[in-house]
C-alpha positions in Angstrom: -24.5 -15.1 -1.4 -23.6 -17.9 0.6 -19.9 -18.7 1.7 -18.2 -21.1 -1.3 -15.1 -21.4 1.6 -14.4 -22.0 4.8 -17.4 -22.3 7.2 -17.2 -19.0 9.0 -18.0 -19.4 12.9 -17.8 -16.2 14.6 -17.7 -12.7 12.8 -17.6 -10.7 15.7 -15.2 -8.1 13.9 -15.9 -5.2 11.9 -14.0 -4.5 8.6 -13.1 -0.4 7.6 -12.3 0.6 3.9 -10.6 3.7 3.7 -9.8 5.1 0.6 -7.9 8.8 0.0 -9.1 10.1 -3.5 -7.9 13.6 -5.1 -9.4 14.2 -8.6 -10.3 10.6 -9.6 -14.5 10.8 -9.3 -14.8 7.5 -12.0 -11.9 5.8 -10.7 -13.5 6.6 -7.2 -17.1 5.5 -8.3 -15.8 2.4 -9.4 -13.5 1.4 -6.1 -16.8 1.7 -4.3 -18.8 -0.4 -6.5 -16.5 -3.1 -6.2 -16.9 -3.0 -2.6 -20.7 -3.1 -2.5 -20.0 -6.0 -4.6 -18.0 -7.8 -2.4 -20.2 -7.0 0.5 -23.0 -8.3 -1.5 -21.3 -11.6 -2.0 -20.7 -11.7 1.4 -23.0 -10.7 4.2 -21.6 -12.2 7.2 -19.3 -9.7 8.4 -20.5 -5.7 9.3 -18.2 -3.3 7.5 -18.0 0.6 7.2 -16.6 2.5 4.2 -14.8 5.9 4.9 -14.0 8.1 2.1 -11.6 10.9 2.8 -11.7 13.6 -0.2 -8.5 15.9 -0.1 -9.8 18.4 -2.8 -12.6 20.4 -2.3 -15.4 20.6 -5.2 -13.5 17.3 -6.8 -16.4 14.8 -5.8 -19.6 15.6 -7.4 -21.7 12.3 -6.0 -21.1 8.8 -5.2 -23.6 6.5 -6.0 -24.3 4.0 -3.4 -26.5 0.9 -3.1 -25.8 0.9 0.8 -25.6 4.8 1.4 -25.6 3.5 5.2 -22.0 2.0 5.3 -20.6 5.0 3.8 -19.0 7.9 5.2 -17.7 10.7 3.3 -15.4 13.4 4.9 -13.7 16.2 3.3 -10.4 17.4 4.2 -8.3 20.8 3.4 -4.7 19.2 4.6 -2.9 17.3 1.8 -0.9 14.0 1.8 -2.0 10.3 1.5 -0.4 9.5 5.2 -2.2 12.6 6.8 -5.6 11.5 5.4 -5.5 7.4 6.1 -4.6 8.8 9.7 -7.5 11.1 10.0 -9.6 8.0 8.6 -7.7 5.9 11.4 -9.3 7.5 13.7 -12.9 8.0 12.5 -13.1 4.4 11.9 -14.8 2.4 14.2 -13.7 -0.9 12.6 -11.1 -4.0 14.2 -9.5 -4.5 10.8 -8.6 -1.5 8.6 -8.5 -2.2 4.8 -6.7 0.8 2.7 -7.2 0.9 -1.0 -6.2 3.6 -3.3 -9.0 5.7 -5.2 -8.1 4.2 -8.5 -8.1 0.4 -7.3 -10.9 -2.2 -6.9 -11.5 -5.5 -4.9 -12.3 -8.9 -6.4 -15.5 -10.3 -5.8 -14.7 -12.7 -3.0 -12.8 -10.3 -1.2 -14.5 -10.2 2.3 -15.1 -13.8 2.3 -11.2 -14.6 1.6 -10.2 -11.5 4.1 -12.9 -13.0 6.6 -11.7 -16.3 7.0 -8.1 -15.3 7.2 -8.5 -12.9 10.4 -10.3 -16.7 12.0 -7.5 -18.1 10.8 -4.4 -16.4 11.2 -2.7 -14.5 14.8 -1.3 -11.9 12.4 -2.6 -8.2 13.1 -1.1 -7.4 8.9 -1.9 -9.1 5.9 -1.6 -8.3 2.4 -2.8 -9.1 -1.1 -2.0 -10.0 -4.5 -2.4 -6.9 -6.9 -3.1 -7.5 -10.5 -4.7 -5.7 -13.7 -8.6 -5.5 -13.4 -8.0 -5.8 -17.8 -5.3 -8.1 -18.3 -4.8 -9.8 -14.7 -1.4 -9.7 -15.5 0.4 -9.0 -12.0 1.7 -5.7 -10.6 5.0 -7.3 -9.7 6.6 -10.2 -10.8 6.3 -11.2 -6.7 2.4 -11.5 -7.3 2.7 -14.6 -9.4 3.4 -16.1 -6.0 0.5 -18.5 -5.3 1.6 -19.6 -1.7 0.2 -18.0 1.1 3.7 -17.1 3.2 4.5 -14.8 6.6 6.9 -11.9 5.3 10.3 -12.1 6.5 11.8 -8.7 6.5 13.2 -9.2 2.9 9.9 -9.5 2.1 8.6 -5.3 2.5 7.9 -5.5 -1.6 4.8 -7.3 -1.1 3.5 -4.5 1.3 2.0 -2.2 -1.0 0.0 0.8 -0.4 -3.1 -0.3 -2.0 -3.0 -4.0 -1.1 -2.7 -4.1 2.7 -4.8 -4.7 6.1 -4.3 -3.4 9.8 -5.7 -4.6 13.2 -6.9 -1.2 14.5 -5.9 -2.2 17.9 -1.9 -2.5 16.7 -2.5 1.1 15.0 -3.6 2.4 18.4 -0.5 0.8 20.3 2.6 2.0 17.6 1.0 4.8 15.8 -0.1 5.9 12.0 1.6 6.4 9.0 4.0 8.9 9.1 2.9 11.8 7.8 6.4 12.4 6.3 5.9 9.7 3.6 2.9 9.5 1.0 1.5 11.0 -1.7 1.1 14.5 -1.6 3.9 14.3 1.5 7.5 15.5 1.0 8.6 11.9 0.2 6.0 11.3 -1.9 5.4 7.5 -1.7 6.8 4.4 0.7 4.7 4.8 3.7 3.5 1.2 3.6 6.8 0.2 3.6 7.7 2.1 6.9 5.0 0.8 8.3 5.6 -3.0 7.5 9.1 -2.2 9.2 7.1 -0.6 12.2 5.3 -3.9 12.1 8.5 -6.4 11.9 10.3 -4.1 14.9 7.3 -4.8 17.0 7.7 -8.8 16.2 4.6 -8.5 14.6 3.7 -11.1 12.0 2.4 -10.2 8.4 0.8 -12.8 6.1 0.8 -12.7 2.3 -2.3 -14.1 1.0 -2.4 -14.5 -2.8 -6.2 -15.3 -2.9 -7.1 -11.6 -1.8 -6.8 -9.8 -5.0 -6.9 -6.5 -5.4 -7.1 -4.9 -8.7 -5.0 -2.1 -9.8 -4.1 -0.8 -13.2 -0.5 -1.9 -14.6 1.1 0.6 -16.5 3.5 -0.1 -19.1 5.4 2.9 -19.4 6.1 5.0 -16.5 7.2 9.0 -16.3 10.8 9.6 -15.3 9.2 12.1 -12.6 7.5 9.4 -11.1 10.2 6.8 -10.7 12.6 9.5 -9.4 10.1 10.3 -6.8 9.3 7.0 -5.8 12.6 5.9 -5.7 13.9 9.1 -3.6 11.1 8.2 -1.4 12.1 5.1 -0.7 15.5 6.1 0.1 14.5 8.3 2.7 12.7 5.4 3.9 15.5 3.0 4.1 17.8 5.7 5.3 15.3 6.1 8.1 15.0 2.3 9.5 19.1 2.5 10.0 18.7 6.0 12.3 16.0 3.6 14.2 16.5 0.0 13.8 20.6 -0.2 14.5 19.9 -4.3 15.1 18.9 -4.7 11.6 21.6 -2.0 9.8 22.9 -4.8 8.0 20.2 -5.6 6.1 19.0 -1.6 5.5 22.6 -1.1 3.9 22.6 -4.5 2.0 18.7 -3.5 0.2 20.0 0.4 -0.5 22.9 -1.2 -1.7 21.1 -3.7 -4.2 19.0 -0.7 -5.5 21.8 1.6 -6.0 24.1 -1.6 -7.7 21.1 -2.8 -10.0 20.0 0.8 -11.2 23.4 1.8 -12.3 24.0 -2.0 -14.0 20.3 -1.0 -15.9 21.3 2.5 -16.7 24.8 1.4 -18.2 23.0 -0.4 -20.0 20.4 1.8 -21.5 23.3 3.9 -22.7 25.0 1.2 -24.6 22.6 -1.6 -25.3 19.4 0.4 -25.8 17.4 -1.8 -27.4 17.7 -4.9 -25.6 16.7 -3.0 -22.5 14.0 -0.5 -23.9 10.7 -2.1 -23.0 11.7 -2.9 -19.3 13.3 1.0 -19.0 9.9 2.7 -20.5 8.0 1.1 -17.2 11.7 1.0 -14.2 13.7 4.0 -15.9 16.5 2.9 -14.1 18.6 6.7 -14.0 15.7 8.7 -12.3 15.8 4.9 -10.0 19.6 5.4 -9.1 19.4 9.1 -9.1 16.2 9.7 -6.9 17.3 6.5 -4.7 21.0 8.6 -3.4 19.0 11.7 -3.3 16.4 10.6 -0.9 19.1 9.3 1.0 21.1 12.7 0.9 18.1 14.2 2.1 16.9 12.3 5.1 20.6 11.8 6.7 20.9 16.4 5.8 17.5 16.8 7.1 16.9 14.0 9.9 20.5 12.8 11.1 20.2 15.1 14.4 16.4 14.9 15.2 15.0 11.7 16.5 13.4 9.9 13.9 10.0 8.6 14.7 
């Protein structure tokens, strides 16, 4: 289908997909359909899809239109981190899109994600994630409609399935450490670490709210999954102050909110349930504040006489 944007000149580059699945073969099935869709929109640039399988026997088949832009690899190591690195370097592309196994792009994504690289200097962009149902947004940050270059306060829009790399800044500073992920000891956060790699670098990373990606929104959230996303995220913060003394400040200042605005939500969940229910069934602000001091607990016990990467 013919370009509806900007006039594209030169499409030189080639665009990887990588996508780390475990157990999620429909989920999968559809991620991959709603790439050949896009690609089928939009013809102009080359583009490989890698698709690295971290369970053996979990993939029965994947039906592709364009068999020839996939590559399937299977892999007994576990963790999110150790498998996009592994697809890092089997790709062969100069912009490296990751997408989880359960999301999907929009139609016009290569078009919009085309034009921006002719565009743009920045070696990181990242989407807008909404609901592929009710296209309500992930975060309340998505209903920004401005395209914007992140400032460090800025790291919440840098989410794991909603991001793009220039391979050639990947191959000067390094993957995702391995630490971070799911499936890793801190099980979540990597993109974070790395959009912090990115900003110590000077690197600029550009928000663009026209590149949607879709990913399901889910109401109500476990109190498991909050504590380990928040204890991730700890370690993660705890991490950029053993490396990053310039910027302490502002690494103390964002733990600090987290830790302030959990406890103010979990107060009160005690005493004002029920003007505070809904929003607790999705934040669950205690496993928030408790996960949050003991990622931090960990990382400074575990890390505080090593060098951190």
């Amino acid at each position: 289908m013919a370009s509806k944007g900007l006039i594209v000149k030169d499409l030189s580059f080639k665009i990887s997909l990588i996508i780390v699945s475990v157990d999620r073969s429909q989920e999968l099935q559809e991620c991959v359909a709603s790439i050949e869709k896009a690609h089928e929109y939009f013809k102009d640039v080359t583009i490989e899809l890698l698709v690295v399988i971290q369970k053996s026997g979990q993939l029965k088949s994947i039906q592709a239109r364009y068999p020839g832009i996939i590559k399937i690899y299977y892999i007994g190591s576990m963790g999110l981190s150790v498998a996009r690195n592994f697809a890092i370097e089997k790709s062969t592309g100069d912009y490296l899109v990751f997408l989880d196994d359960d999301a999907m792009v929009k139609e016009d994504f290569l078009e919009i994600l085309s034009n921006s690289i002719l565009e743009a200097s920045a070696v990181a962009f990242c989407g807008k994630i909404i609901d592929p149902v009710t296209k309500v947004p992930f975060s309340e940050l998505f209903y920004e409609n401005d395209k914007k270059s992140l400032s460090w306060k800025d790291f919440k829009y840098f989410m794991g399935s909603a991001h793009v790399l220039k391979k050639s800044i990947i191959d000067v500073m390094g993957g995702f450490d391995e630490q971070f992920g799911a499936g890793s000891k801190y099980p979540a956060a990597e993109e974070s670490d790395m959009f912090f790699k990115l900003k110590r670098r000077g690197e600029e990373v550009v928000y663009l709210p026209e590149l949607v990606f879709y990913h399901p929104v889910n109401d109500e959230t476990s109190d498991i999954k909050r504590f380990n996303y928040a204890y991730a995220v700890g370690a993660m913060l705890t991490k950029q102050i053993f490396l990053d003394r310039k910027h302490v400040f502002f690494y103390l200042q964002t733990i600090a909110e987290i830790l302030i605005k959990s406890f103010i939500r979990a107060l009160q969940v005690i005493f004002f349930l029920k003007t505070i229910e809904v929003k607790n069934t999705r934040f669950r602000y205690k496993s928030v504040l408790t996960g949050t001091i003991k990622g931090i607990s960990d990382w400074i016990k575990n890390n505080s006489s090593k060098n951190a990467r």
